[in-house]
Backbone bond lengths (Angstrom), bond angles and torsions (degrees), N, CA, C in turn:
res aa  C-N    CA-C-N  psi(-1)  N-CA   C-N-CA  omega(-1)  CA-C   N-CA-C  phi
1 X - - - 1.450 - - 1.529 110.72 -
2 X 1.680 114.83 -37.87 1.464 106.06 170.63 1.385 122.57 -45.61
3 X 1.216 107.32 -66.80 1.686 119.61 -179.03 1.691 121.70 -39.71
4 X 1.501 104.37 -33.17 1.323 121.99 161.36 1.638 118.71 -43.60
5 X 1.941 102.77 -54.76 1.351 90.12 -150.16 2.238 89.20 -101.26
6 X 1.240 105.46 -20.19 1.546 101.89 141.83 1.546 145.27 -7.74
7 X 1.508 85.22 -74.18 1.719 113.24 166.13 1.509 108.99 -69.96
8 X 1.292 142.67 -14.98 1.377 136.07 -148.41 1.571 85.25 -127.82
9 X 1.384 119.60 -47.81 1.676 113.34 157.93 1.303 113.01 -46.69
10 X 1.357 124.68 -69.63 1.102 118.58 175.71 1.909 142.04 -27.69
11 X 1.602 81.41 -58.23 1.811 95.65 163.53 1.313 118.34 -45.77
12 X 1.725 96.53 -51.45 1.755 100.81 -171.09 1.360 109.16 -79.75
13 X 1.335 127.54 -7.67 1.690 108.60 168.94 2.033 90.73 -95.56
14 X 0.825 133.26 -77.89 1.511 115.43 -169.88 1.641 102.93 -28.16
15 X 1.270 139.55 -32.81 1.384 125.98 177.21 1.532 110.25 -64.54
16 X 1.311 102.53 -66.36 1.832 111.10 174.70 1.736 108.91 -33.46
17 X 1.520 106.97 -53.85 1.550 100.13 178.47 1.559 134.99 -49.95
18 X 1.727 102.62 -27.43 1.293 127.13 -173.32 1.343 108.66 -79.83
19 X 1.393 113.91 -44.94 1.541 106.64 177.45 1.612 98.07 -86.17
20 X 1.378 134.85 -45.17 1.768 111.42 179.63 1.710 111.46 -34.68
21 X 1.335 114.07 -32.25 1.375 111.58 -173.80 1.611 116.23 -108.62
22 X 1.435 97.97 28.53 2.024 111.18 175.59 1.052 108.03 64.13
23 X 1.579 135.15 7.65 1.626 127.84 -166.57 1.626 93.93 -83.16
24 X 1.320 135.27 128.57 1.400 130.13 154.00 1.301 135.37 -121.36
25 X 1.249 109.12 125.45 1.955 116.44 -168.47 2.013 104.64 -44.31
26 X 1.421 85.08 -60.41 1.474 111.38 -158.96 1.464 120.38 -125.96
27 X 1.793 117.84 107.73 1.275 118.08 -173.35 1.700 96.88 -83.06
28 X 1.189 118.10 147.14 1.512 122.86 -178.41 1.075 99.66 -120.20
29 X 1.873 120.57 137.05 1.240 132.92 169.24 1.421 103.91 -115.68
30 X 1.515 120.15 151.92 1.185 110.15 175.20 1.945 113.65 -158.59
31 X 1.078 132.91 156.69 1.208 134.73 153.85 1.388 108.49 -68.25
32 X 1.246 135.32 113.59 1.321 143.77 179.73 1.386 118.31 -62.49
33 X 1.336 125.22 5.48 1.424 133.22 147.55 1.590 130.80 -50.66
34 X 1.654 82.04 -53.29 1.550 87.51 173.18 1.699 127.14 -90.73
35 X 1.257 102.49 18.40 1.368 111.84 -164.71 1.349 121.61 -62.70
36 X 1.320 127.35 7.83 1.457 134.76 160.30 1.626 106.20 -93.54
37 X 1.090 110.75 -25.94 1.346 91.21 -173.82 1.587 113.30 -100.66
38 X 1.159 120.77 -6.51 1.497 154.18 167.15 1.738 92.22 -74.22
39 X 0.876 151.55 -53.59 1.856 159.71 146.33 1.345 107.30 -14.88
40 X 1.726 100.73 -61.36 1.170 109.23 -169.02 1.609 120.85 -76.02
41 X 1.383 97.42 -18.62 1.997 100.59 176.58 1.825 84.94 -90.28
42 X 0.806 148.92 -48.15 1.650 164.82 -154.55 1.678 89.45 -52.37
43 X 1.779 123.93 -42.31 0.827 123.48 -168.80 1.753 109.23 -103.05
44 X 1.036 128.34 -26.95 1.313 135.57 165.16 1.427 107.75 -41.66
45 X 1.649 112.91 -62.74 1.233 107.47 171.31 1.166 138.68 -41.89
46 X 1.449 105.49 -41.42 1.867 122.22 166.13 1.222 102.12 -49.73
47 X 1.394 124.46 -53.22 1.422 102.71 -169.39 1.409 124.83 -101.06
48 X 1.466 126.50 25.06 1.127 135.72 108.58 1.181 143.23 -87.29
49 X 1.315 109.50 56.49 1.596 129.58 163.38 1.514 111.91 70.28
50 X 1.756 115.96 3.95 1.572 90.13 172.58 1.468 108.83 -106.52
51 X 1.163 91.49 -157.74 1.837 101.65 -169.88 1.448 104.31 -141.63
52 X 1.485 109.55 83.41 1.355 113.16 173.60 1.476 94.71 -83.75
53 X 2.176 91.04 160.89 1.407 113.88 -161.88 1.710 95.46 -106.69
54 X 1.319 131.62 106.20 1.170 125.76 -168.31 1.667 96.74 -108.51
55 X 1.371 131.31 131.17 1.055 131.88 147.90 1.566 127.99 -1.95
56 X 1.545 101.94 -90.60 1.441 116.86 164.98 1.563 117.06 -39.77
57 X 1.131 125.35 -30.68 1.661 127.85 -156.06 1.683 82.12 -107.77
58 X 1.285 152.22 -47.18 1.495 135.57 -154.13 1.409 109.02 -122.17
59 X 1.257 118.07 -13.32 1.396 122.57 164.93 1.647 127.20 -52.83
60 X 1.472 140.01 113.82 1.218 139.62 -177.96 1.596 102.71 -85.44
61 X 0.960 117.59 147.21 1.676 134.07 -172.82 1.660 75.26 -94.82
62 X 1.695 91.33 151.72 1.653 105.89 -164.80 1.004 135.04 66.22
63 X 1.213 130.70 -23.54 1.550 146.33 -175.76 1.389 121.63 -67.30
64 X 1.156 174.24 -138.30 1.373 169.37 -170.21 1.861 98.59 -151.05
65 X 0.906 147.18 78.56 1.834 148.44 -145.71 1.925 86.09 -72.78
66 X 1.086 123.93 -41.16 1.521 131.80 -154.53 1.984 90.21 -74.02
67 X 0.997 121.14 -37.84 1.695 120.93 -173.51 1.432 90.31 -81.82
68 X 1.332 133.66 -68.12 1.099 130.39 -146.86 1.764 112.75 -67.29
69 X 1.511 97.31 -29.26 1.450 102.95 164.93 1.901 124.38 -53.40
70 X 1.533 85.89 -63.69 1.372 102.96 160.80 1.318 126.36 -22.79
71 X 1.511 101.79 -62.71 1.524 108.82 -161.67 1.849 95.83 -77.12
72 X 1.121 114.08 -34.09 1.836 117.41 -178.67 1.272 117.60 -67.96
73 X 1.673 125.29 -39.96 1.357 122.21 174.06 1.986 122.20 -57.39
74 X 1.669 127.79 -19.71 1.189 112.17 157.64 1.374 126.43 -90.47
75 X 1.465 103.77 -10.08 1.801 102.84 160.24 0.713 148.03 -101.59
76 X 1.739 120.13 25.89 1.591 144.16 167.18 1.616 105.18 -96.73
77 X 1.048 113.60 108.02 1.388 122.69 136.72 1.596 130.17 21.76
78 X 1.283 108.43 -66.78 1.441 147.04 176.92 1.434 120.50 -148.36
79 X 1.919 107.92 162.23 1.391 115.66 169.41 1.316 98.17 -114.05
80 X 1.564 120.39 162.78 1.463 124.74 170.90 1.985 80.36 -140.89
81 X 1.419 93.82 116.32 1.598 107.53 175.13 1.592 97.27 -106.20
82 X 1.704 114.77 115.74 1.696 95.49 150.17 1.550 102.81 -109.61
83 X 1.344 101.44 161.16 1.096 120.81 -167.58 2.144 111.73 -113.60
């Protein structure tokens, strides 16, 4: 069971490192309805080692959301669109 939760530490600090340094696996789009459960895959990923780009989690209050999107969707990796 150690080695288990090891590996799941592990993921989630190589994830944390990836976004401290803007790198992102997975840009996430979403209808804001489902946005808890969109959280909850948002965090799965963390703990398999990626670093999805969630709105709520990388967004700066004040900031222009429409540029910053912009500028994040060609430097992710991947999109995960729910619809």
């Amino acid at each position: 069971m150690s080695n288990k939760r090891d590996t799941l530490e592990e993921n989630r600090r190589r994830s944390a490192e990836k976004i401290a340094e803007g790198e992102y696996d997975v840009f996430i789009s979403y209808n804001h309805k489902d946005h808890e459960a969109v959280k909850r895959i948002g965090e799965l990923l963390k703990s398999n080692g990626l670093a999805p780009w969630l709105d709520e989690w990388d967004l700066q209050p004040g900031l222009s959301w429409l540029r910053l999107v912009m500028q994040q969707i060609p430097k992710s990796k991947a999109a995960a669109i729910f619809i």
